[in-house]
LUMFIPA-842139 format. One record per residue: x, y, z of N, C-alpha, C, CB in turn; residue number from 1; chain; residue in one letter. Coordinates in pm, 1 decimal, padded with zeros to 6 digits. Each point is the difference from the previous one (the first is absolute). Last residue first. Glycine has a CB too. Example, Ala and Ser with C-alpha at 12.3 -4.5 7.8 and 13.67 -1.06 7.14 Angstrom:
<pts>
PT   n_east  n_north     n_up  ca_east ca_north    ca_up   c_east  c_north     c_up  cb_east cb_north    cb_up   i ch aa
PT  01285.0 -00225.0  00708.0  00082.0  00119.0  00006.0 -00077.0  00109.0  00073.0  00118.4 -00062.8 -00214.5   2  A  S
PT -00089.4 -00509.2  00207.5 -00089.0  00119.0  00000.0  00090.0  00120.0  00000.0 -00189.2 -00117.3  00124.6   1  A  A
</pts>
This chain:
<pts>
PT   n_east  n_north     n_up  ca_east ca_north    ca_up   c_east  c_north     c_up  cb_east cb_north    cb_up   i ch aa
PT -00821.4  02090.8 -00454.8  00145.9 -00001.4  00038.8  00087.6 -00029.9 -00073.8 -00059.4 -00037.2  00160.5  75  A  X
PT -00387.2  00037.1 -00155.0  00020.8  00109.0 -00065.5  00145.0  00056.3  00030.3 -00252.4  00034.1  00001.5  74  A  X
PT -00036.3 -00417.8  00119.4  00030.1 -00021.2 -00128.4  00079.3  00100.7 -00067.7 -00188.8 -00119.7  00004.0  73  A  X
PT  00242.7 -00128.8  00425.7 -00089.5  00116.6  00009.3  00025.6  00042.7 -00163.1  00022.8  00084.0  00296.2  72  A  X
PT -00136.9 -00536.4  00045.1  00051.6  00046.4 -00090.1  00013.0  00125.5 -00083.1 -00034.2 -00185.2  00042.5  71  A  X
PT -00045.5 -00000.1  00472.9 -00073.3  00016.1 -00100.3  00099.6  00024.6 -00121.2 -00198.1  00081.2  00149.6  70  A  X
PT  00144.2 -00329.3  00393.1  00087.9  00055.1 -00150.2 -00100.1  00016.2 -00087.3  00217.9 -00126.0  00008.8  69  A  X
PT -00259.6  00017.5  00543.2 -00095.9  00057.6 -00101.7  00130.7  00056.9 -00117.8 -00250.0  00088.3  00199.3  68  A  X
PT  00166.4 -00348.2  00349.1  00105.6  00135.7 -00111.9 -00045.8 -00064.6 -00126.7  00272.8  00068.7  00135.1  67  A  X
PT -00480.5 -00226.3  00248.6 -00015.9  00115.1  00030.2  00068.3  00046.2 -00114.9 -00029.0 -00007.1  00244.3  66  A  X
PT  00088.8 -00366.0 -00134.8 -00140.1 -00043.6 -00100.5 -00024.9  00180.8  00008.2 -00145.1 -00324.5  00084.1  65  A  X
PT  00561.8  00122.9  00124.2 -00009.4  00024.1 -00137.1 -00121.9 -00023.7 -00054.3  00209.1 -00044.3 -00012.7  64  A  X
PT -00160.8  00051.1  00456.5  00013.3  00137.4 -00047.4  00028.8  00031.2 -00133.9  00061.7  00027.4  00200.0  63  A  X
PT -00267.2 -00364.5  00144.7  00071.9 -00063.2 -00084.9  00002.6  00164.3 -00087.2 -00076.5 -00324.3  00016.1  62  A  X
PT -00116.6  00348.1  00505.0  00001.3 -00082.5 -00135.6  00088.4  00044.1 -00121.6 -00228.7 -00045.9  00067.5  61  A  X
PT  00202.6  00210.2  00374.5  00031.1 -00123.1  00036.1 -00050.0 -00059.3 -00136.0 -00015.3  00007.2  00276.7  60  A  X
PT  00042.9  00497.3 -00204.6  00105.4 -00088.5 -00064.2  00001.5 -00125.4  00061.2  00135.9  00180.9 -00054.5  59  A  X
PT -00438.2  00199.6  00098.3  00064.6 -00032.3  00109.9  00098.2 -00148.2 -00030.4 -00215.2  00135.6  00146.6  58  A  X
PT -00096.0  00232.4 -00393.1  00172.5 -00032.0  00007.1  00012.8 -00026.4  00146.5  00104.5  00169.2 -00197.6  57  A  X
PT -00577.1 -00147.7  00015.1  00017.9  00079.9  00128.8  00155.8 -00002.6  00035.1 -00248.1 -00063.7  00091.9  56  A  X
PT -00004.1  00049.3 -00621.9  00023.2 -00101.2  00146.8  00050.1  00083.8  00105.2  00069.8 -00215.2 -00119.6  55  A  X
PT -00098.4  00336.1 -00332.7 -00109.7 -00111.0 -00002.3  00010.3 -00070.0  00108.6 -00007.0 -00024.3 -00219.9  54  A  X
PT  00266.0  00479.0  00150.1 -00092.8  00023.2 -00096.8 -00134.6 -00143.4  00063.9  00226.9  00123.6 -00249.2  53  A  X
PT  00280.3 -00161.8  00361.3 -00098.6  00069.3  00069.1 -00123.6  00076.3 -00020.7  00173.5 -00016.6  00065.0  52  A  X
PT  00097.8 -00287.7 -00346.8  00007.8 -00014.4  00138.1 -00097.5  00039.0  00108.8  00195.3  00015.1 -00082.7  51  A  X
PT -00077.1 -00033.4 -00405.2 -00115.0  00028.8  00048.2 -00028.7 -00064.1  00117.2 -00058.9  00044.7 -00200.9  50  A  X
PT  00431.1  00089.4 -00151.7  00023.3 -00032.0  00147.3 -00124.8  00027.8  00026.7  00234.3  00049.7  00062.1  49  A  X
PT  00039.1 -00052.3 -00569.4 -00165.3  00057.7  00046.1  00007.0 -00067.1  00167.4 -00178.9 -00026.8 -00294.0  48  A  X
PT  00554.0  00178.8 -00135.7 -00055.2 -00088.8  00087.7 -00101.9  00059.6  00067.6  00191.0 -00111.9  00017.5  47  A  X
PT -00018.2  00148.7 -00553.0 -00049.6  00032.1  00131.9 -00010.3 -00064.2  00042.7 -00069.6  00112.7 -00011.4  46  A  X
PT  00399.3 -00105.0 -00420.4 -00081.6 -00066.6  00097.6 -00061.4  00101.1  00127.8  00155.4 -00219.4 -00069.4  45  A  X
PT  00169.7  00322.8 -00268.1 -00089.0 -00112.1 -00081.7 -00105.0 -00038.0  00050.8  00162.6 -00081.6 -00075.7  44  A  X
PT  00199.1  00383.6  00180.4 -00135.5  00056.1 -00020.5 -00064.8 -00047.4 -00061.1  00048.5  00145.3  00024.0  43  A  X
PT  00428.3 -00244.5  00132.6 -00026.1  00038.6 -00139.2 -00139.9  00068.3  00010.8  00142.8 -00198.5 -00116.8  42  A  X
PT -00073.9  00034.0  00530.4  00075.4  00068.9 -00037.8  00018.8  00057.9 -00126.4  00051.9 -00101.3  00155.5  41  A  X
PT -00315.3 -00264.6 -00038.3 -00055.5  00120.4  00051.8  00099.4  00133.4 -00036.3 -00119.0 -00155.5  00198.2  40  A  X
PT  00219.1 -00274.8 -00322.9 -00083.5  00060.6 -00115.7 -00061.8  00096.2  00079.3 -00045.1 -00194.1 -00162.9  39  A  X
PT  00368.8 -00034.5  00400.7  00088.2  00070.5 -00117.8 -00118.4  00084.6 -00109.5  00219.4 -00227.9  00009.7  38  A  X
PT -00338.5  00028.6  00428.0  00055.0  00090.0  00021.2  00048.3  00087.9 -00155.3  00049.1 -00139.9  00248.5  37  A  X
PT -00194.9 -00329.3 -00199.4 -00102.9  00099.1 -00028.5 -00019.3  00141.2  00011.8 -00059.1 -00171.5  00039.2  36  A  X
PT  00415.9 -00156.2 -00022.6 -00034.1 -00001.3 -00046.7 -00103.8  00080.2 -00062.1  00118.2 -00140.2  00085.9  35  A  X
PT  00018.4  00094.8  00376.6  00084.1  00052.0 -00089.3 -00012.5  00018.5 -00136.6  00098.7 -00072.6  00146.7  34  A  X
PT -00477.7 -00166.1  00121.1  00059.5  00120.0  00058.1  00111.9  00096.1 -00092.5 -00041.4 -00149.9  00220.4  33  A  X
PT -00027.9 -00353.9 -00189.4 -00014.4  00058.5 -00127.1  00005.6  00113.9 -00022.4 -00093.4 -00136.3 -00026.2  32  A  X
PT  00159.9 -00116.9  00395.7  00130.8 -00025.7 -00108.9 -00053.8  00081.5 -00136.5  00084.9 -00278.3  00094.3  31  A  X
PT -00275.5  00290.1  00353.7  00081.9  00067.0 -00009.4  00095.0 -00049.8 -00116.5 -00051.5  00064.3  00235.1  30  A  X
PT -00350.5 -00196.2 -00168.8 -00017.2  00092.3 -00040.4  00131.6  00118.9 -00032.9 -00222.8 -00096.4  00110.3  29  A  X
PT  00219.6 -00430.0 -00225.8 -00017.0  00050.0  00141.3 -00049.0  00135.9 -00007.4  00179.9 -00140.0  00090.8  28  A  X
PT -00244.9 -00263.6 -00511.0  00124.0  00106.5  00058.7 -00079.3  00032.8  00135.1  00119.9  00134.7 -00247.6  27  A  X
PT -00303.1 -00377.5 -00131.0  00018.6 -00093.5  00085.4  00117.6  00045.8  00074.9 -00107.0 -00174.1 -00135.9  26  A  X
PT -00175.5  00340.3 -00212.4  00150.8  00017.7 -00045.7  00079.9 -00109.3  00104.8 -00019.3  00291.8 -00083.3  25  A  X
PT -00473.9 -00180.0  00121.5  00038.6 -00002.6 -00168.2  00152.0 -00062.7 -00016.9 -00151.2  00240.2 -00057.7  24  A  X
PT  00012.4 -00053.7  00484.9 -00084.7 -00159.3  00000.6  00054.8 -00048.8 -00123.8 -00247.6  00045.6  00116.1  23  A  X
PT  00341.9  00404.8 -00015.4  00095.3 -00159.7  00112.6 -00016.4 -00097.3 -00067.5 -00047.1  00032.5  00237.3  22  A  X
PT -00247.4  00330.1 -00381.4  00138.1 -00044.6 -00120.1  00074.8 -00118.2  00090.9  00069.6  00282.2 -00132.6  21  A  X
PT -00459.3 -00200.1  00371.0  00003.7 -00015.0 -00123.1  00118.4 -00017.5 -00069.5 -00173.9  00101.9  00027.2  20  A  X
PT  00190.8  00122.5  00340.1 -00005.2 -00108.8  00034.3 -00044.4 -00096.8 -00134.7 -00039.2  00100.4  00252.2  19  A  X
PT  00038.5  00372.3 -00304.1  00151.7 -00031.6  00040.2 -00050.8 -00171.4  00029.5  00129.8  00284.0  00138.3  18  A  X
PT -00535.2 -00065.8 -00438.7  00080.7 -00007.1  00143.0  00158.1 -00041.6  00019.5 -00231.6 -00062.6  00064.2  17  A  X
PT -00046.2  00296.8 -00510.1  00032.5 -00115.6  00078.1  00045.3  00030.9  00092.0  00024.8 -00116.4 -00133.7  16  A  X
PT -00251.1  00361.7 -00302.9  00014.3 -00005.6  00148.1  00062.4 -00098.2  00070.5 -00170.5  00100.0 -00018.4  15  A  X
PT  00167.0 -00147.7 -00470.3 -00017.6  00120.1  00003.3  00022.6  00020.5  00156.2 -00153.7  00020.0 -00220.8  14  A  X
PT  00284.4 -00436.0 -00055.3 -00076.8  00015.6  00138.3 -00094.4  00141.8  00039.2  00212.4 -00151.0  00072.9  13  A  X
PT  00142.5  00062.9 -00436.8 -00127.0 -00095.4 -00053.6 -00090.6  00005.4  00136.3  00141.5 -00191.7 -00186.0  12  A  X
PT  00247.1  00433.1  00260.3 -00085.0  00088.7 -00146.0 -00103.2 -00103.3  00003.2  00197.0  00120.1 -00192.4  11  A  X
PT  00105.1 -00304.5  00528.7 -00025.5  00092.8  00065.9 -00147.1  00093.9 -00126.4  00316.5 -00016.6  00166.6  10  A  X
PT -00007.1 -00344.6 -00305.0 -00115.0 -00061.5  00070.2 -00075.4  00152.3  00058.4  00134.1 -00278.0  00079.0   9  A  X
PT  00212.3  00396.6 -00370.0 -00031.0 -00127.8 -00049.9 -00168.3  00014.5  00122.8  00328.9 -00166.1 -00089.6   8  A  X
PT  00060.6  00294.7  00278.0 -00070.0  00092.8 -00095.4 -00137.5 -00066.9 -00046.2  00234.3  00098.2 -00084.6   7  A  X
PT  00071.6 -00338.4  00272.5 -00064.8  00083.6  00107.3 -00073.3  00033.2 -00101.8  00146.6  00080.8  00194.5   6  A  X
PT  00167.2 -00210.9 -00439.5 -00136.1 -00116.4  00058.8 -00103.6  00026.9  00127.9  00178.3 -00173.6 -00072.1   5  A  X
PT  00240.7  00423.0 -00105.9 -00133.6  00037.4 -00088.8 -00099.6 -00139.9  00049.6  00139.1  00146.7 -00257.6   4  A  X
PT  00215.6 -00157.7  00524.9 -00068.4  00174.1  00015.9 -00127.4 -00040.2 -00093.7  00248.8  00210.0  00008.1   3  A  X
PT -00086.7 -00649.3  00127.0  00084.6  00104.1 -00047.1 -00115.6  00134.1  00016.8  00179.2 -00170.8 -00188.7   2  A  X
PT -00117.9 -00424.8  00289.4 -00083.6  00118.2  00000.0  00087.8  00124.0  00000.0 -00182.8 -00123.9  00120.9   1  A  X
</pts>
């Protein structure tokens, strides 16, 4: 698995969860994290933390259903 295969899955998904791609790629959050760093950085990518927006963040659940990639087309 490589950047553009991020890529790749992330465009055919339009919205997806961080725990999701885990699931896709069979990675940790923290292994992919960097990765997803590089297309935020270019301005390929938004992240979305609906942490505290859909719950009372009291972080005893699984925090990659909370993070949210979008593909940003205009990047």
């Amino acid at each position: 698995m490589g950047l553009l295969d991020l890529r790749k899955y992330i465009q055919e998904n339009g919205k997806i969860s961080l725990r999701d791609i885990c699931l896709h790629f069979q990675k940790t959050p923290p292994e992919l994290e960097p990765m997803l760093q590089i297309w935020m950085n270019k301005g390929h990518l938004i992240k979305e933390d609906i942490t505290l927006t859909n719950c009372g963040g009291c972080t005893s659940c699984d925090q990659s259903l909370n993070i949210f990639y979008t593909w940003n087309l205009l990047g």
